[in-house]
N, CA, C and O atoms as a Maestro MAE file, in Angstrom:
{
 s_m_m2io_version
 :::
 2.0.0
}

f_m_ct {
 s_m_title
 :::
 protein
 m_atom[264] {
  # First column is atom index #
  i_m_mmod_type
  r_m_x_coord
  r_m_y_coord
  r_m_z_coord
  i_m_residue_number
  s_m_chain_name
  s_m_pdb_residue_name
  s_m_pdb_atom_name
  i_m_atomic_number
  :::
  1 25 0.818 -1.195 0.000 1 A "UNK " " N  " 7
  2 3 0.000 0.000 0.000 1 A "UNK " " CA " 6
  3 2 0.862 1.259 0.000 1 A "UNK " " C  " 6
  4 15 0.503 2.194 -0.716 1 A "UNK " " O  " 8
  5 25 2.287 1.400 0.952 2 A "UNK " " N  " 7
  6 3 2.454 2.239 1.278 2 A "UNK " " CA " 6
  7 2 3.450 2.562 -0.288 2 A "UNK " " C  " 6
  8 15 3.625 3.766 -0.477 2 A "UNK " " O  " 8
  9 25 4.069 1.641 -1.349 3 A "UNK " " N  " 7
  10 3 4.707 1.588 -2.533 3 A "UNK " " CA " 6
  11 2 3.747 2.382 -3.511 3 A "UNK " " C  " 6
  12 15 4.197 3.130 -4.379 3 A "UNK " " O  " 8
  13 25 2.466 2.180 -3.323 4 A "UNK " " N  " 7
  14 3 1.557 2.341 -4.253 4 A "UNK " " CA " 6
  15 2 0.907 4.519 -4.449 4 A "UNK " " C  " 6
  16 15 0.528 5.361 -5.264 4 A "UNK " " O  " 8
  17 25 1.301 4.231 -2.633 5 A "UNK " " N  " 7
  18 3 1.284 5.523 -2.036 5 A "UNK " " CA " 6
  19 2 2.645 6.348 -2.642 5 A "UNK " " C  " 6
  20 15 2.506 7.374 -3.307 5 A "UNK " " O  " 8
  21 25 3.441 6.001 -2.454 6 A "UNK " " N  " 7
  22 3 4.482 6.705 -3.489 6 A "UNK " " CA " 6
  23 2 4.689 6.935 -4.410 6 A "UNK " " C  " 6
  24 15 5.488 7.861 -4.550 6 A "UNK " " O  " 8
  25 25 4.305 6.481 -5.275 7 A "UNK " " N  " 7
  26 3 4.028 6.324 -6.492 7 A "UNK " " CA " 6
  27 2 3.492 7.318 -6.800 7 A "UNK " " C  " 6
  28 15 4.147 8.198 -7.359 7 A "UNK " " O  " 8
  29 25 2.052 7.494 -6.514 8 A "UNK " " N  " 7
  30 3 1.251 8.111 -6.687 8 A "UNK " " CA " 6
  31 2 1.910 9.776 -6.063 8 A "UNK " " C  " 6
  32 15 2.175 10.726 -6.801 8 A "UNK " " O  " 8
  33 25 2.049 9.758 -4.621 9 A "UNK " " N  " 7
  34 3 2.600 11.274 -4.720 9 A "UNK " " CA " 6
  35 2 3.638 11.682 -5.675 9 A "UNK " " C  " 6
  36 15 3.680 12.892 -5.897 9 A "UNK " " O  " 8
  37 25 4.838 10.630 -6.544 10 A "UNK " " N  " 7
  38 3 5.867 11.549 -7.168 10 A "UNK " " CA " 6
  39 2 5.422 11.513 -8.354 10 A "UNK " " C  " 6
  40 15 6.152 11.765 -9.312 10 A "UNK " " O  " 8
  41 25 4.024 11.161 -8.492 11 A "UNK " " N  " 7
  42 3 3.661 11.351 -9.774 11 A "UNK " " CA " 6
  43 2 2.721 12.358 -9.952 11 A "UNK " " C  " 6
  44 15 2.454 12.856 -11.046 11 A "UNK " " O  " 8
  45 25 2.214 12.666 -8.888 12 A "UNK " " N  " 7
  46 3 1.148 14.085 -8.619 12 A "UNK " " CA " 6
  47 2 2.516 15.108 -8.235 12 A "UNK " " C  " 6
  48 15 2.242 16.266 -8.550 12 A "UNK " " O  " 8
  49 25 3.754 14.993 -7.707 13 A "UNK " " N  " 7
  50 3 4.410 15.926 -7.841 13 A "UNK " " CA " 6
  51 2 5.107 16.062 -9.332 13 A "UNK " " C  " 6
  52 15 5.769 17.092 -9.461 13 A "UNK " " O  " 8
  53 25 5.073 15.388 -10.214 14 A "UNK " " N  " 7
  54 3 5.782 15.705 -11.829 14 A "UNK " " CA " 6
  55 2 4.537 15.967 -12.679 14 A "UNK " " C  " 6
  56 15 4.481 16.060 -13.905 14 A "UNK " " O  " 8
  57 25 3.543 16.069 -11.776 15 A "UNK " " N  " 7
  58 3 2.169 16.657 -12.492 15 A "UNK " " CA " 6
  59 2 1.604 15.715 -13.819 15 A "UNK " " C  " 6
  60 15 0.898 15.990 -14.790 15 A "UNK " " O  " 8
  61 25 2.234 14.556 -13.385 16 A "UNK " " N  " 7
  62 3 1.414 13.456 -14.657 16 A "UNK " " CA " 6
  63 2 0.353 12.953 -14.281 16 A "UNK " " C  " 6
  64 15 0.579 12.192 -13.340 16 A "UNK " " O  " 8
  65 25 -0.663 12.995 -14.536 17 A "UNK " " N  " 7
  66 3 -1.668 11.686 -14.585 17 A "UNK " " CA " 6
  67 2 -1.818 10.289 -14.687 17 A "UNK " " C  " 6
  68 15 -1.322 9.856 -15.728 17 A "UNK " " O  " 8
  69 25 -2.132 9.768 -14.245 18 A "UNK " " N  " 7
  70 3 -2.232 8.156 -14.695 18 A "UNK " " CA " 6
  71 2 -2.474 7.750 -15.814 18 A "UNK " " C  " 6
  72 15 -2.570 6.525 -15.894 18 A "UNK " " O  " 8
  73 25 -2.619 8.339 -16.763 19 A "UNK " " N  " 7
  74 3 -2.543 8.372 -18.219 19 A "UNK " " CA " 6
  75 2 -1.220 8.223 -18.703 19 A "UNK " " C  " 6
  76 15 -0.626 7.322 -19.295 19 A "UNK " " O  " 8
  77 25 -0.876 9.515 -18.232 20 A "UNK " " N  " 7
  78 3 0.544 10.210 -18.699 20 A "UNK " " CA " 6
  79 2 1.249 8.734 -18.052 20 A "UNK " " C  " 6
  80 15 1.763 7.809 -18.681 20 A "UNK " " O  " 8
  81 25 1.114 8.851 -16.961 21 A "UNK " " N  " 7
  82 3 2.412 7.540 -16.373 21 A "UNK " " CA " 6
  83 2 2.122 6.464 -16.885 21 A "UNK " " C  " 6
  84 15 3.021 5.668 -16.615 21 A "UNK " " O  " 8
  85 25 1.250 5.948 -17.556 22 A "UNK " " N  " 7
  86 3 0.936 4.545 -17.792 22 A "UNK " " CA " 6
  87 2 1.799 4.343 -19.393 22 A "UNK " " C  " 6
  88 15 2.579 3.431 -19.668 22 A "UNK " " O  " 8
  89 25 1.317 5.653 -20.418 23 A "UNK " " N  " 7
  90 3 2.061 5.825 -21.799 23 A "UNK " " CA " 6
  91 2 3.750 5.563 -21.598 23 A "UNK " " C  " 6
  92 15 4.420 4.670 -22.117 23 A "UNK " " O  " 8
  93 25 4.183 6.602 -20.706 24 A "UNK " " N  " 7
  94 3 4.938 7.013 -20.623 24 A "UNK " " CA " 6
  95 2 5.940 5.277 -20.219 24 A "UNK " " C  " 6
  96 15 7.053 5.313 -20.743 24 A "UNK " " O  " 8
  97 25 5.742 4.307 -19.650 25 A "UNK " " N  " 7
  98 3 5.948 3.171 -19.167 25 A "UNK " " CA " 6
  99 2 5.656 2.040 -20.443 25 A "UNK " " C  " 6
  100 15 6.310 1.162 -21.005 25 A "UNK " " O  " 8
  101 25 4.396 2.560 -20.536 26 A "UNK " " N  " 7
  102 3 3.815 1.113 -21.683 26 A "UNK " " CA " 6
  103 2 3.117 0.043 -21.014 26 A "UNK " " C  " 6
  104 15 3.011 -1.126 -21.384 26 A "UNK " " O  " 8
  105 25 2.542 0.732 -19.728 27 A "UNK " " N  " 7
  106 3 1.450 0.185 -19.145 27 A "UNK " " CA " 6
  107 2 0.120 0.677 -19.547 27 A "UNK " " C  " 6
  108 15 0.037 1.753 -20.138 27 A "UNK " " O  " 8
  109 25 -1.079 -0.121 -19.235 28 A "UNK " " N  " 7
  110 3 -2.674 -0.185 -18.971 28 A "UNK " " CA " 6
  111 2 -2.396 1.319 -17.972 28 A "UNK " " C  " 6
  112 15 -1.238 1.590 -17.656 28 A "UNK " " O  " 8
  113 25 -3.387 2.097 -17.594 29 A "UNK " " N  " 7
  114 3 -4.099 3.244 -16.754 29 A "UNK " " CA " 6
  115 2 -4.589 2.358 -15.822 29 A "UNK " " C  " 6
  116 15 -4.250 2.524 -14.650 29 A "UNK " " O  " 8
  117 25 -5.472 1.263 -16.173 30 A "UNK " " N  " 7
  118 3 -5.811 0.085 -14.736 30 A "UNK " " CA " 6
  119 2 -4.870 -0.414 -14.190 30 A "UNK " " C  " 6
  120 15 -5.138 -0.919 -13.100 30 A "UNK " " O  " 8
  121 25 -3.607 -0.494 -14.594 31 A "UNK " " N  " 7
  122 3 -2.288 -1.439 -13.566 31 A "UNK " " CA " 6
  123 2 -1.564 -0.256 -12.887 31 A "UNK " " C  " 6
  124 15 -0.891 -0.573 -11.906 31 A "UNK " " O  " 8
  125 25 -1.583 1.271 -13.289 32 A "UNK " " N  " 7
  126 3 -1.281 2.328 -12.747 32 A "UNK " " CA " 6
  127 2 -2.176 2.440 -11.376 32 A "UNK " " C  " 6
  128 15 -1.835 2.373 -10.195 32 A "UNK " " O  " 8
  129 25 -3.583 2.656 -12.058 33 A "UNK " " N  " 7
  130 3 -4.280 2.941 -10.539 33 A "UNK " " CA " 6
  131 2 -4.740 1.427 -10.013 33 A "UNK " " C  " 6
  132 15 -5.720 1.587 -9.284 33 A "UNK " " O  " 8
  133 25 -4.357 -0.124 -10.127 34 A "UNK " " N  " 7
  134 3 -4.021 -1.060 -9.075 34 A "UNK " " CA " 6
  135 2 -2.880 -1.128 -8.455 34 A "UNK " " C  " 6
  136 15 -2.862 -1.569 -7.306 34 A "UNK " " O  " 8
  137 25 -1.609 -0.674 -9.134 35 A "UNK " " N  " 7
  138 3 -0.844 -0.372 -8.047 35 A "UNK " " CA " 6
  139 2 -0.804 0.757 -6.982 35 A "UNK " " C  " 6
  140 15 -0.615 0.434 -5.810 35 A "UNK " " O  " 8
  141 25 -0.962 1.992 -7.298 36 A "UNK " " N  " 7
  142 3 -1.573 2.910 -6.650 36 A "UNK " " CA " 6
  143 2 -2.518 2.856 -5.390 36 A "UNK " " C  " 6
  144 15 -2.296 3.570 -4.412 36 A "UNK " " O  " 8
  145 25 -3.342 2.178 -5.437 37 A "UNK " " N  " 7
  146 3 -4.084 1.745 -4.892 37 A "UNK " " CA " 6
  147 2 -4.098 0.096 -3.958 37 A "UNK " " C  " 6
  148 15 -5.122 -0.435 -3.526 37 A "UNK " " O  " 8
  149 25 -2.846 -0.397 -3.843 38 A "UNK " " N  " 7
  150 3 -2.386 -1.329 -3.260 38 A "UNK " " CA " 6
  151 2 -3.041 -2.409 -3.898 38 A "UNK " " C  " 6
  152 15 -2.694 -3.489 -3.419 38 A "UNK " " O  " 8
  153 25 -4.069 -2.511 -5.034 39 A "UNK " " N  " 7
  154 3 -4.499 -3.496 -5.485 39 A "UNK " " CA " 6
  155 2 -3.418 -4.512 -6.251 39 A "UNK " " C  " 6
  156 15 -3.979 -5.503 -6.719 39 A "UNK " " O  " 8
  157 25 -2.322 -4.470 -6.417 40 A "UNK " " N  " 7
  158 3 -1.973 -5.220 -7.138 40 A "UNK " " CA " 6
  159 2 -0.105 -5.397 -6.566 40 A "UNK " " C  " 6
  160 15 0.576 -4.428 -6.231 40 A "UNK " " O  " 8
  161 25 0.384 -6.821 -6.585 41 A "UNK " " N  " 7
  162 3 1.829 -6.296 -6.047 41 A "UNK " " CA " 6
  163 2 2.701 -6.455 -7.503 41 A "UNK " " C  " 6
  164 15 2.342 -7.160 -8.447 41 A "UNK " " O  " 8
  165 25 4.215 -5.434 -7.438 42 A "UNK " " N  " 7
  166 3 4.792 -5.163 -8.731 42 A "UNK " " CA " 6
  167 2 5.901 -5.974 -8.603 42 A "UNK " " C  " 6
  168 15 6.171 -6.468 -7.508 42 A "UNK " " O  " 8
  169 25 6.826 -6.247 -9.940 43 A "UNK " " N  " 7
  170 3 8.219 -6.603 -9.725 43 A "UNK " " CA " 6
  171 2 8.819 -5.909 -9.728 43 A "UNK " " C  " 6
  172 15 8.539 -4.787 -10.148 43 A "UNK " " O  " 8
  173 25 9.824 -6.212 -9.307 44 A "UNK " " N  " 7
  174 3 11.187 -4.909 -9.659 44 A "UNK " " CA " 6
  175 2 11.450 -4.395 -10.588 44 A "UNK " " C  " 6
  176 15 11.836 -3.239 -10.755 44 A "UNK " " O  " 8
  177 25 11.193 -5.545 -11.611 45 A "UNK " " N  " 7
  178 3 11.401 -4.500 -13.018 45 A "UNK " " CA " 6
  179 2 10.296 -3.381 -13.439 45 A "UNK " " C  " 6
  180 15 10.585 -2.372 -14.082 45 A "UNK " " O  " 8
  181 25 8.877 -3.733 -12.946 46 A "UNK " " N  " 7
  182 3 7.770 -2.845 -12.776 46 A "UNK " " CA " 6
  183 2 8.067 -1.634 -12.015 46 A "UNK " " C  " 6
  184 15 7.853 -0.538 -12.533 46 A "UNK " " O  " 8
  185 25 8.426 -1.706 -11.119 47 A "UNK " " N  " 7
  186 3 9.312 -0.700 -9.793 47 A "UNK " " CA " 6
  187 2 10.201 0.111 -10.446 47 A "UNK " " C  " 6
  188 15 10.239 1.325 -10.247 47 A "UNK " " O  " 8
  189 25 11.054 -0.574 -11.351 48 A "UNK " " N  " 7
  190 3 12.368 0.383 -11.817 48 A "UNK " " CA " 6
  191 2 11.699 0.839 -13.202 48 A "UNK " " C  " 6
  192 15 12.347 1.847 -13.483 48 A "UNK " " O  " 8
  193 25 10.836 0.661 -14.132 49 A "UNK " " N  " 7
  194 3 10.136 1.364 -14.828 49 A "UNK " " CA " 6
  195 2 9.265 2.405 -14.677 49 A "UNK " " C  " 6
  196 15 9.113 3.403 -15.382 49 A "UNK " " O  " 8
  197 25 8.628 2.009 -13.527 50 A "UNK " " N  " 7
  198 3 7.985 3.291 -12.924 50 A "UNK " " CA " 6
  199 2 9.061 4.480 -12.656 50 A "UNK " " C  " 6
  200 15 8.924 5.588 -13.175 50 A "UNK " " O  " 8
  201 25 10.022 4.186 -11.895 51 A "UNK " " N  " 7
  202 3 10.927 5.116 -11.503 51 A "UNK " " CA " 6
  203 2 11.594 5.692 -12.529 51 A "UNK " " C  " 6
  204 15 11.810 6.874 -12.263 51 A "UNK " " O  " 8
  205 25 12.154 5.264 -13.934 52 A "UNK " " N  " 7
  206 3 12.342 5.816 -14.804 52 A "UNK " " CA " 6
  207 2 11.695 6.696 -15.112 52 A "UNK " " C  " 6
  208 15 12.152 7.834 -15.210 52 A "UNK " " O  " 8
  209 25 10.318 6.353 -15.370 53 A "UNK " " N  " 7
  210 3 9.252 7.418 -16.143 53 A "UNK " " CA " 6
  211 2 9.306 8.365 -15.314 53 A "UNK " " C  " 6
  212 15 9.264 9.440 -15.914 53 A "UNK " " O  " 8
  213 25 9.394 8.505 -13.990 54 A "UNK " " N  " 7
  214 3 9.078 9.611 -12.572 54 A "UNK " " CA " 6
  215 2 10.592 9.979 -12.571 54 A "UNK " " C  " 6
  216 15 10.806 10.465 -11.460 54 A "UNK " " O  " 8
  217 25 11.741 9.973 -13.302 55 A "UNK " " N  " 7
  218 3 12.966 10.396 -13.204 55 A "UNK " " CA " 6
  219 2 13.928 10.156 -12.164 55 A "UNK " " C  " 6
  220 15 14.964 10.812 -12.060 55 A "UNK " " O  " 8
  221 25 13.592 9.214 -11.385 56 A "UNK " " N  " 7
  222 3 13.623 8.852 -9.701 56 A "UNK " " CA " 6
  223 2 14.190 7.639 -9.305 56 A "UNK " " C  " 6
  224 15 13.686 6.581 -9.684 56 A "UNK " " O  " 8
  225 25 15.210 7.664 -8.564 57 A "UNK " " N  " 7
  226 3 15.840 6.457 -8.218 57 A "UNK " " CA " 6
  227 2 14.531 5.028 -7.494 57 A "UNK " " C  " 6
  228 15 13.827 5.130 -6.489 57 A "UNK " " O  " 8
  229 25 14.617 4.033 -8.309 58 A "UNK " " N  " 7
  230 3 13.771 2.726 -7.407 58 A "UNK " " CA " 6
  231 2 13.737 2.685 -6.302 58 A "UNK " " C  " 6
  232 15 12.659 2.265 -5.882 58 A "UNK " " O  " 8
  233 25 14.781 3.053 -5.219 59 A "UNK " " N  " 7
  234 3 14.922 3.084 -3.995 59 A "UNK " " CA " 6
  235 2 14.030 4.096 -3.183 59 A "UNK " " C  " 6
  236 15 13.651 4.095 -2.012 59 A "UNK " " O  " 8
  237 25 13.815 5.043 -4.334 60 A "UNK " " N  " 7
  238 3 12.732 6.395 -3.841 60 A "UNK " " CA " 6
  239 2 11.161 5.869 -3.403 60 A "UNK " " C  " 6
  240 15 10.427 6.214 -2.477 60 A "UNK " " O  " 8
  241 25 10.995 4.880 -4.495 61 A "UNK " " N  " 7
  242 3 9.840 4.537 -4.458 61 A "UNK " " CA " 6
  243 2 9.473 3.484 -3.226 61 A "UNK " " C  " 6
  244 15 8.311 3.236 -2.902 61 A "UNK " " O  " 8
  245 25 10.561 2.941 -2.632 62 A "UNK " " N  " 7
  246 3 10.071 1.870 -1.497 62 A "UNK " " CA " 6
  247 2 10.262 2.617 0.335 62 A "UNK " " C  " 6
  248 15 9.979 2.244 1.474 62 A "UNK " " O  " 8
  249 25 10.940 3.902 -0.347 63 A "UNK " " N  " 7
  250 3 10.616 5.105 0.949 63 A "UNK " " CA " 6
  251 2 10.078 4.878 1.794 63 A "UNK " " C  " 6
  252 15 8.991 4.494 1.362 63 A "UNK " " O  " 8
  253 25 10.063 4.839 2.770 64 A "UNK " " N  " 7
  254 3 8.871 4.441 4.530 64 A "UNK " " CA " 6
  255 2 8.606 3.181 4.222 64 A "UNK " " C  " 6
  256 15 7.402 3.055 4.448 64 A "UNK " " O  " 8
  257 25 9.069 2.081 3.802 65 A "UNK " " N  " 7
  258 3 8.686 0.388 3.935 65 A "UNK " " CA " 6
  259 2 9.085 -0.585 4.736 65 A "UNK " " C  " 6
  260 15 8.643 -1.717 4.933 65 A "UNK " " O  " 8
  261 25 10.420 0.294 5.386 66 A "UNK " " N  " 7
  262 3 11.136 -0.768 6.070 66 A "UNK " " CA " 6
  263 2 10.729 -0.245 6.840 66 A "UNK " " C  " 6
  264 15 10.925 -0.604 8.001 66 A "UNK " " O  " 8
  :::
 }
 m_bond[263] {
  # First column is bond index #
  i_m_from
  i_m_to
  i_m_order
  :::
  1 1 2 1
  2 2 3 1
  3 3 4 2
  4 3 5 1
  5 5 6 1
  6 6 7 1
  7 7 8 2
  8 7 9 1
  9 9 10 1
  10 10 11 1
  11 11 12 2
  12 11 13 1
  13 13 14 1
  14 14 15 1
  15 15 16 2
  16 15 17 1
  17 17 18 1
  18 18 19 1
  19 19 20 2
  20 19 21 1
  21 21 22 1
  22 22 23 1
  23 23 24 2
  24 23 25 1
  25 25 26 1
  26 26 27 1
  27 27 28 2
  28 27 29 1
  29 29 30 1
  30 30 31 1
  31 31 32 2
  32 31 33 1
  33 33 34 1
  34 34 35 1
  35 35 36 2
  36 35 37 1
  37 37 38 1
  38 38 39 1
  39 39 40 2
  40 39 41 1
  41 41 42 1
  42 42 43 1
  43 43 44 2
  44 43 45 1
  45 45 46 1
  46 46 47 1
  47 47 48 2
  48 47 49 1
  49 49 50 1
  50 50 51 1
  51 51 52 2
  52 51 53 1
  53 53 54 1
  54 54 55 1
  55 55 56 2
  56 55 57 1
  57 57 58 1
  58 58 59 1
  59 59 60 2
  60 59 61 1
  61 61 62 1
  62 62 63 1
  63 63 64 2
  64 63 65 1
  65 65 66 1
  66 66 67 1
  67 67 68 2
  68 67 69 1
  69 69 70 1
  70 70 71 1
  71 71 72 2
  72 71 73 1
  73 73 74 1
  74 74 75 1
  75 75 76 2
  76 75 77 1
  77 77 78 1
  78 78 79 1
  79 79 80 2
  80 79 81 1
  81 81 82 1
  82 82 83 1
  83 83 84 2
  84 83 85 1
  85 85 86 1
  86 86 87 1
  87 87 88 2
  88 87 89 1
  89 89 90 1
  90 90 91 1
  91 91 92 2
  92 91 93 1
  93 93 94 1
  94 94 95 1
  95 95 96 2
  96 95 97 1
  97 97 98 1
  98 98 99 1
  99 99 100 2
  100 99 101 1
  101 101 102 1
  102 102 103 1
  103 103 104 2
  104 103 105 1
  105 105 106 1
  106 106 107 1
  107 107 108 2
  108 107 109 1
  109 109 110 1
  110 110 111 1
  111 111 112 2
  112 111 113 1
  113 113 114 1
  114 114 115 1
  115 115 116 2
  116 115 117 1
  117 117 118 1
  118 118 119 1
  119 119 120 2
  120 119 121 1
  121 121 122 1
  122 122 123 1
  123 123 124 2
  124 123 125 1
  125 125 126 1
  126 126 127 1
  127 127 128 2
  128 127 129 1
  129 129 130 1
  130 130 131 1
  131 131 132 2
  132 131 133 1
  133 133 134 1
  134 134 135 1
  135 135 136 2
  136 135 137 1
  137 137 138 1
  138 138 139 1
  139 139 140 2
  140 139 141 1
  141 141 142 1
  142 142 143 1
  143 143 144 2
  144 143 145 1
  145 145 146 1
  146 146 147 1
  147 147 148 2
  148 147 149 1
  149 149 150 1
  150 150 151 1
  151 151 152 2
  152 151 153 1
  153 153 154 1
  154 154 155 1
  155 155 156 2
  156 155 157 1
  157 157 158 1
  158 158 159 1
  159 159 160 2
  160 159 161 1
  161 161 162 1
  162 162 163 1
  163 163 164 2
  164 163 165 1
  165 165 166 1
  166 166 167 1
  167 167 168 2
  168 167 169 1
  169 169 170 1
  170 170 171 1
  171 171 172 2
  172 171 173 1
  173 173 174 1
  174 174 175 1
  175 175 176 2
  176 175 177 1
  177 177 178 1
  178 178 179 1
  179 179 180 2
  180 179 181 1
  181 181 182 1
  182 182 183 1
  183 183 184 2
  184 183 185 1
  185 185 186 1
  186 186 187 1
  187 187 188 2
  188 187 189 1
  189 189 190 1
  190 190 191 1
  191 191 192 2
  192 191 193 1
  193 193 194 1
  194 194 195 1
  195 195 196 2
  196 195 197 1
  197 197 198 1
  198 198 199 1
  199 199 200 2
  200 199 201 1
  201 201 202 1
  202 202 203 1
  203 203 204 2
  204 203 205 1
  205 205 206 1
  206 206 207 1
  207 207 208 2
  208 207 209 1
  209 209 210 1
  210 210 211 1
  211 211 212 2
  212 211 213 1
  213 213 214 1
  214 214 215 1
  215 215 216 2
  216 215 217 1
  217 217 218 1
  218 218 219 1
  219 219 220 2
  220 219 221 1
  221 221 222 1
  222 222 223 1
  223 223 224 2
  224 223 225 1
  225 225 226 1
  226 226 227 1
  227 227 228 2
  228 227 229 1
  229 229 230 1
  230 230 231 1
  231 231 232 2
  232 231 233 1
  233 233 234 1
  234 234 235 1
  235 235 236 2
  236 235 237 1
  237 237 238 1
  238 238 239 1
  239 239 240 2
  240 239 241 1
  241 241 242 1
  242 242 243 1
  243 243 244 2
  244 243 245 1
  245 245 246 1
  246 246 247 1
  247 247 248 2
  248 247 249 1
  249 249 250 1
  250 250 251 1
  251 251 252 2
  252 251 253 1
  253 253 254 1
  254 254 255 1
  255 255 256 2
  256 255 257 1
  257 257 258 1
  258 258 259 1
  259 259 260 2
  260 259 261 1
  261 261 262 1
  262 262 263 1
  263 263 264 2
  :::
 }
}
């Protein structure tokens, strides 16, 4: 949940949409907002694609988990 939660804020801070982030990756808009939304768990390589598109180290994204 709390991965999904990150996500989502550094992507409301680069002012993309779940549109924008999903193109931008070469994901579905539904696997954007199931991860987002803790519905769904990612791989790493899902993790480090996201973080690409958000310009952002992978490690950014698992922030407050441990």
């Amino acid at each position: 949940m709390l991965f999904g939660k990150n996500v989502c804020r550094e992507r409301n801070e680069k002012g993309m949409s779940q549109n924008d982030l999903a193109a931008t990756c070469g994901f579905e808009k539904t696997t954007i907002s199931r991860i987002e939304n803790g519905r769904t768990n990612c791989t790493i390589k899902t993790a480090t694609t996201l973080a690409q598109a958000l310009g952002i180290s992978t490690s950014k994204l698992f922030n407050d988990l441990i």
